[in-house]
C-alpha distance (Angstrom), angle and dihedral (degrees) to the residues before:
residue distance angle dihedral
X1 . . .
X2 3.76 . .
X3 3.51 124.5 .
X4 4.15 127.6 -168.6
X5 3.41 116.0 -146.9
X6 3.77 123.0 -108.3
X7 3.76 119.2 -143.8
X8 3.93 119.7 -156.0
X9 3.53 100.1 -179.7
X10 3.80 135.0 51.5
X11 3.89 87.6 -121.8
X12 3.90 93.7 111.1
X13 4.15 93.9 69.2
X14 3.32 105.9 -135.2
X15 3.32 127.5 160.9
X16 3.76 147.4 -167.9
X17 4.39 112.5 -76.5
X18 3.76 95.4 -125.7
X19 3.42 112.3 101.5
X20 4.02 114.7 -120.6
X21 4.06 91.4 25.7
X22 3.93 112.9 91.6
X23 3.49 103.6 172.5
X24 4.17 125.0 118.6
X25 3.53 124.3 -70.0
X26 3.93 125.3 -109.6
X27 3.41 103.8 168.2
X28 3.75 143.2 28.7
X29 4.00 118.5 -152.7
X30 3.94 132.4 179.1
X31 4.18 107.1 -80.8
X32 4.05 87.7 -128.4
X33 3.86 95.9 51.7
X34 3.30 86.6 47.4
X35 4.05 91.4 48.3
X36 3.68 95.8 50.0
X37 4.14 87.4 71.2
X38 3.82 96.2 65.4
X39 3.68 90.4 -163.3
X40 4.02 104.9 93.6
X41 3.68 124.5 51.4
X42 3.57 120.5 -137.3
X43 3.25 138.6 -159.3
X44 3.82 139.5 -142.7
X45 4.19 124.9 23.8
X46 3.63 106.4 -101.6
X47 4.22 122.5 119.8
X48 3.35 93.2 -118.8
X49 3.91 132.9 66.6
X50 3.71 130.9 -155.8
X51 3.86 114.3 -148.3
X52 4.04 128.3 -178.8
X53 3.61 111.4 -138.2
X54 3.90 97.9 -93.5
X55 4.12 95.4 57.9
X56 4.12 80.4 39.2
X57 3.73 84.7 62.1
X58 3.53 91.0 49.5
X59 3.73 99.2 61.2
X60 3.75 95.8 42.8
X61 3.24 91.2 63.5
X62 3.77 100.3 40.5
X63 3.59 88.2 53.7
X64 3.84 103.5 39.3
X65 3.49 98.9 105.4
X66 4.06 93.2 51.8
X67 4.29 88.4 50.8
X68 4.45 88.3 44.3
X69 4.27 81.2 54.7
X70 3.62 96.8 41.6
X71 3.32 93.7 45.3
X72 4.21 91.0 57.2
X73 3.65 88.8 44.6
X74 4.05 92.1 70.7
């Protein structure tokens, strides 16, 4: 059985994938989504990327309009 590792303390630095913003990760979303919006630059390769709630904000909106025509489409 796997298990992921749970941190409780902010001891393991990471920080937010958007290069320029070093504050703590809330979130982790798909590289490519993240890609599609053009607007925030990210660093390292991996597939997923850690944002902090301000860059978070960023993408929602950028990508509002694609989630409002998803959303119809189902």
């Amino acid at each position: 059985m796997k298990r992921r590792k749970i941190y409780f303390s902010n001891d393991d630095k990471e920080i937010c994938g958007v290069i320029g913003c070093n504050k703590i990760p809330k979130r982790s979303i798909p590289r490519k989504r993240v890609e599609k919006v053009g607007i925030l630059n990210l660093r390292g390769s991996s597939r997923k990327v850690q944002l902090c709630s301000d860059c978070y904000r960023i993408f929602k909106k950028e990508t509002k309009k694609d989630r409002a025509m998803e959303s119809l489409g189902r």
